[in-house]
N, C-alpha and C positions, 0 to 999 in steps of 0.2 A: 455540571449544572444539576443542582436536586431540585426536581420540578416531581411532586405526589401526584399532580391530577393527572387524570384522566385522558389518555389520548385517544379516541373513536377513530373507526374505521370512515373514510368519506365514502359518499355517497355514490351510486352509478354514476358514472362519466365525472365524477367531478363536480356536480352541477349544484346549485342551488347553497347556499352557505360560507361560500369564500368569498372572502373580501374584494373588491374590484379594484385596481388602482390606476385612479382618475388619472387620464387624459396622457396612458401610453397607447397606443397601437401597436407598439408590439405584443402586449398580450394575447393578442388574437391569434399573431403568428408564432407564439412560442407555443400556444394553447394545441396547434397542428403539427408543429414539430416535433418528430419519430428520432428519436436514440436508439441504435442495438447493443447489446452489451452479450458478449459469447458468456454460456452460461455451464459450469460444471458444477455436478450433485454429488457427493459425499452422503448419502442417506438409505439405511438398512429398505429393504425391501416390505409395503406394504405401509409407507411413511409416506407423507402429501407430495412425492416427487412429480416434478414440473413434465417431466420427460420429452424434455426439447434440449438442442443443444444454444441457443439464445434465446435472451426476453426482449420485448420491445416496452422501451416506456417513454410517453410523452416529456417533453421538456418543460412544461410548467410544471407538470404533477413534478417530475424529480427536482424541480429546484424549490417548489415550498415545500415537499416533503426535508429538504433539510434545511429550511430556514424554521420548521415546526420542531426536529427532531435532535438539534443541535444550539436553536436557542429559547430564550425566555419564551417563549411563546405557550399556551397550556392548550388550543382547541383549534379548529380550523377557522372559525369565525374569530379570529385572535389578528391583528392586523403587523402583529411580530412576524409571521411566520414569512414574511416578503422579505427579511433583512438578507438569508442569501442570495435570494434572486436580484436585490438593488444589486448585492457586491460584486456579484461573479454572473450575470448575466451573460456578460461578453467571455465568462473563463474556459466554457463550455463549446466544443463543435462535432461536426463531420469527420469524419477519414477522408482523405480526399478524394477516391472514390469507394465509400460506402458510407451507411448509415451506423456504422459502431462511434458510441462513443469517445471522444478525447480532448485533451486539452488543447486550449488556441496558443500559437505560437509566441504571443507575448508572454505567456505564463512561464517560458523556460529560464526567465531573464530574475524570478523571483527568487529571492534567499529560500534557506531549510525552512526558517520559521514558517514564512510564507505557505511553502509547501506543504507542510507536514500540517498545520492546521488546516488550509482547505482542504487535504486526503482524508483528516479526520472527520470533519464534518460529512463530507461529500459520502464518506464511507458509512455515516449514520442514516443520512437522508435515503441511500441505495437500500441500504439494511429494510428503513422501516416501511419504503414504498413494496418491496419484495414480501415481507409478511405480510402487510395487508390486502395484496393484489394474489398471492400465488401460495401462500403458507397456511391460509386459513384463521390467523390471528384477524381480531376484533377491538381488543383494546389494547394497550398500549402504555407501559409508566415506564419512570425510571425507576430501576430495581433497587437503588441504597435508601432510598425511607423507608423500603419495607423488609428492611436487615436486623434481624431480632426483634421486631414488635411490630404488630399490627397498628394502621394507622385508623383514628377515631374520625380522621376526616371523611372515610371509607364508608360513614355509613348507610345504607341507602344504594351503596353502588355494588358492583359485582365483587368488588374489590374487599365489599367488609368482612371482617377476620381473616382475611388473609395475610400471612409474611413471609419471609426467606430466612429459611435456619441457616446459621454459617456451619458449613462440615470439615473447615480448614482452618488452622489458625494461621497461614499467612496473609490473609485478610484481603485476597482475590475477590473480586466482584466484577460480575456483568452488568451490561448496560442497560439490558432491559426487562421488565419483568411486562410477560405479556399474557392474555384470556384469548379462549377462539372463541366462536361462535357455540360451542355449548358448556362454557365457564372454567373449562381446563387451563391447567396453567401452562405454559412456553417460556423456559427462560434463553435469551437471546443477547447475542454478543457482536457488534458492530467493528471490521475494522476496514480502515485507506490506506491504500500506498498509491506513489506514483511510479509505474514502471512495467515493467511483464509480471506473469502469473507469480513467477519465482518472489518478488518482493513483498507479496502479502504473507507465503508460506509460514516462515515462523511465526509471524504476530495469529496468525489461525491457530496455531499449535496452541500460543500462548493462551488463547481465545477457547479453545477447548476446555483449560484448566480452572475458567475465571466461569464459566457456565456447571463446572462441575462442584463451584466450592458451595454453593447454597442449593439447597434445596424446597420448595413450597411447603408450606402448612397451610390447612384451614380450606386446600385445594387442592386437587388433583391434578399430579402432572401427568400432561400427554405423554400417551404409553408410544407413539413414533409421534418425533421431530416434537420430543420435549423440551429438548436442550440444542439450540442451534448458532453455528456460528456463520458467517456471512462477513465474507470479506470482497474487499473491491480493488480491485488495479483497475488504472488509468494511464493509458498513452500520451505521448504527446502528439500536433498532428501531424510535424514532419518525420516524425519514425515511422521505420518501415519494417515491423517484427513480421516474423513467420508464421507459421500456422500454429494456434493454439497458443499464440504469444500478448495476442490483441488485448485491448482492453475488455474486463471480465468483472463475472460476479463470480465467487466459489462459495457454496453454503456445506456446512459439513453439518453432520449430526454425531456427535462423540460416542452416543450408543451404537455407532456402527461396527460390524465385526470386521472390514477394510479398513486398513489405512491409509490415509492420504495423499494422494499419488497427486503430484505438481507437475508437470512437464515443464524441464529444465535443461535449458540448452548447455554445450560445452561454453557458449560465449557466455553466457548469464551466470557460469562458474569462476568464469578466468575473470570476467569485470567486477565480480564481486569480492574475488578473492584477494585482487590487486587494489581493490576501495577500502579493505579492511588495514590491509600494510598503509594504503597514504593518509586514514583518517589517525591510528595510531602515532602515526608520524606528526598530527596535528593539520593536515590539510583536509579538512573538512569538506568544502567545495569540490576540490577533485574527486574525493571517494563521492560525493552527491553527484558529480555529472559522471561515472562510471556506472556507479546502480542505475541510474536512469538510464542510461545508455544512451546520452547526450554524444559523449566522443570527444569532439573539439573544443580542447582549452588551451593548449599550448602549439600556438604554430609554429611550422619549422625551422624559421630565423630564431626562434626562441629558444628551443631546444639547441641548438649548434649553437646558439652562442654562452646557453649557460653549461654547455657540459663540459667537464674538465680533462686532461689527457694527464697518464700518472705514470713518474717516470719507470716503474716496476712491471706498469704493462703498457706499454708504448702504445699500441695501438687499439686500447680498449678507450671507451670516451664515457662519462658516468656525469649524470646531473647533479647534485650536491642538495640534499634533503634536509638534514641536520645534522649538527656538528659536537663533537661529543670530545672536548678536550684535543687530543690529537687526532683520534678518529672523525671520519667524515661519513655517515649512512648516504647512498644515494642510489642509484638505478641505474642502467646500460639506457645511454644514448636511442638508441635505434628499438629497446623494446618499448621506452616510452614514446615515440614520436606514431610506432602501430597503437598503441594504448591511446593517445591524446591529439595525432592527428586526425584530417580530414577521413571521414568515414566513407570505405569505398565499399556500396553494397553487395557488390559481384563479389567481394571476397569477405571472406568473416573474419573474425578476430582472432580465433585461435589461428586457422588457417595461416595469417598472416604473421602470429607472432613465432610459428616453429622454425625459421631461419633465422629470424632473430635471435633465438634461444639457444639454436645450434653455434650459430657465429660467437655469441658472448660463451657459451661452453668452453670453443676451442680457445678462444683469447686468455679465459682463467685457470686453464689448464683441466689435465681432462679429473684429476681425483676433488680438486675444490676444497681441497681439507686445507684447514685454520693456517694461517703462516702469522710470522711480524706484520706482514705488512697487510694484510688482508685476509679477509673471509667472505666469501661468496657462495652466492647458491641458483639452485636451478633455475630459478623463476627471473633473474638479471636484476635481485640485488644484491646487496653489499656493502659490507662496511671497510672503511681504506684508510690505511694509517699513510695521512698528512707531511706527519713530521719524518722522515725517514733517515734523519742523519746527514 
């Protein structure tokens, strides 16, 4: 969306200038409704840090702040800025017992597209409610019309002769180009994911580089938390993550001399690394319900019935993934049904899959080097030659 104008700070509480929309009652009760979202800072010392470990934000202010910050909309008095709030009113809730933000349980039943657009949005709206409320920012553009030239529509406002020199030629851009309260420039980078802290990680890293490739002219950047990125995870609400797992805001500042410590579990390793092998593989949906850490897709009449028994290892049992001439790519029975069965909280995933990993070990033999007939590896895949004569 290239939108130049001007997006203002609102006002104390919210009051006086936004649109009202006639004849809900629930606005009054979204208007009371407290969100916590756990909050981690990435920001050099003597920079606007928050220094809390959560934010509280009202639930209307966050759902027109991203019906303002992710669509047509240009001002608060703009009657656009309601279109997230129509869509995804209900997409939004409780933990079941706390005030942290999450998604409602129908939302788990939504394809990638689905998801991956409302974590974008949801992750712009989180962004700009957070600079305007905690960061000191004042106003508000998007940064690509002011990417090598000043815009003439500017004039008059804070904004005139200001632009963004590009300092990279891969042609990286942020999302926002922002003023505080004494005309310094902020450049700002929004992103969402749906999952633990781990799933925002890289897109932050990326977000580092997209804040670093322009620089302000005709304005002075702030000397801390000039360049910030602000990423959001979101839970589902029947997940039950750990500590420091919940859904969250991470803002980093690139000028920092730290780098960016994620707390990442061993299961948010093994789930990610086994979504990587089945998105490759072409199953899309499975690696999306592993990084979320969904769990159950394949119950266990499913699994036993699609796995195969091969006459070179009798007793090894393997699902059948894709097919490659005479080879067949597929996975050990028993590590996929811990991967994709029923999720048992008391035990974790790794926990659960080292006897599985030991048992497929002994069954493939203990060196696992290449044969005719097979090639295997630690993690209980493998490819198996079909045709054996």
């Amino acid at each position: 969306m290239i939108r130049p104008s001007i997006l203002v700070a609102p006002g104390r509480g919210w009051g006086g200038g936004l649109p009202l929309w006639p004849g809900s009652p629930e606005i009054t009760v979204m208007r009371n409704r407290r969100y916590a979202l756990r909050l981690v800072e990435k920001i050099p010392k003597g920079a606007l840090s928050i220094g809390a470990k959560s934010v509280d934000v009202s639930a209307l202010e966050l759902l027109l702040c991203c019906g303002l910050l992710s669509g047509p909309a240009t001002s608060f008095a703009d009657r656009r800025i309601w279109s997230f709030y129509i869509e995804h009113v209900g997409s939004l809730c409780h933990a079941p017992s706390s005030l942290t933000l999450r998604m409602s349980d129908d939302t788990r039943n939504w394809d990638s597209h689905q998801k991956r657009g409302f974590s974008d949005r949801l992750g712009m709206g989180v962004a700009g409610w957070a600079l305007w409320q905690h960061y000191g920012v004042e106003h508000i553009a998007d940064a690509e019309p002011f990417i090598s030239r000043a815009l003439a529509s500017m004039k008059g406002t804070k904004f005139h002769g200001a632009w963004l020199k590009r300092m990279s030629k891969d042609r990286l851009k942020p999302d926002f180009f922002c003023l505080d309260s004494s005309g310094e420039a902020v450049v700002a980078e929004a992103k969402g994911r749906i999952g633990a802290a781990g799933t925002v990680a890289n897109a932050i890293v990326h977000g580092k580089k997209q804040v670093a490739a322009v620089t302000p002219q005709g304005v002075t950047l702030r000397a801390h938390g000039g360049r910030l990125v602000l990423g959001t995870n979101l839970r589902l609400r029947g997940d039950n993550p750990g500590n420091g797992h919940d859904s969250g805001l991470t803002v980093v500042d690139p000028e920092g001399d730290e780098p960016l410590a994620v707390e990442v579990s061993a299961d948010e390793i093994a789930r990610h690394s086994y979504a990587n092998l089945f998105a490759f593989l072409g199953y899309g949906d499975l690696a999306a319900g592993l990084r979320e850490g969904v769990g159950f897709r394949w119950p266990r009449g499913v699994i036993e019935e699609s796995s195969l028994s091969l006459p070179y290892f009798p007793r090894l049992r393997v699902i059948p993934l894709l097919h490659l001439g005479d080879w067949m790519i597929g996975i050990d029975a028993g590590v996929a049904l811990e991967l994709f069965g029923a999720q048992r909280q008391e035990e974790r995933l790794v926990t659960r899959l080292r006897p599985e990993l030991a048992r497929f070990g002994e069954l493939r033999g203990e060196g696992g080097e290449p044969t005719e007939t097979a090639t295997t590896f630690v993690n209980g895949w493998g490819a198996f030659r079909m045709d054996t004569g």
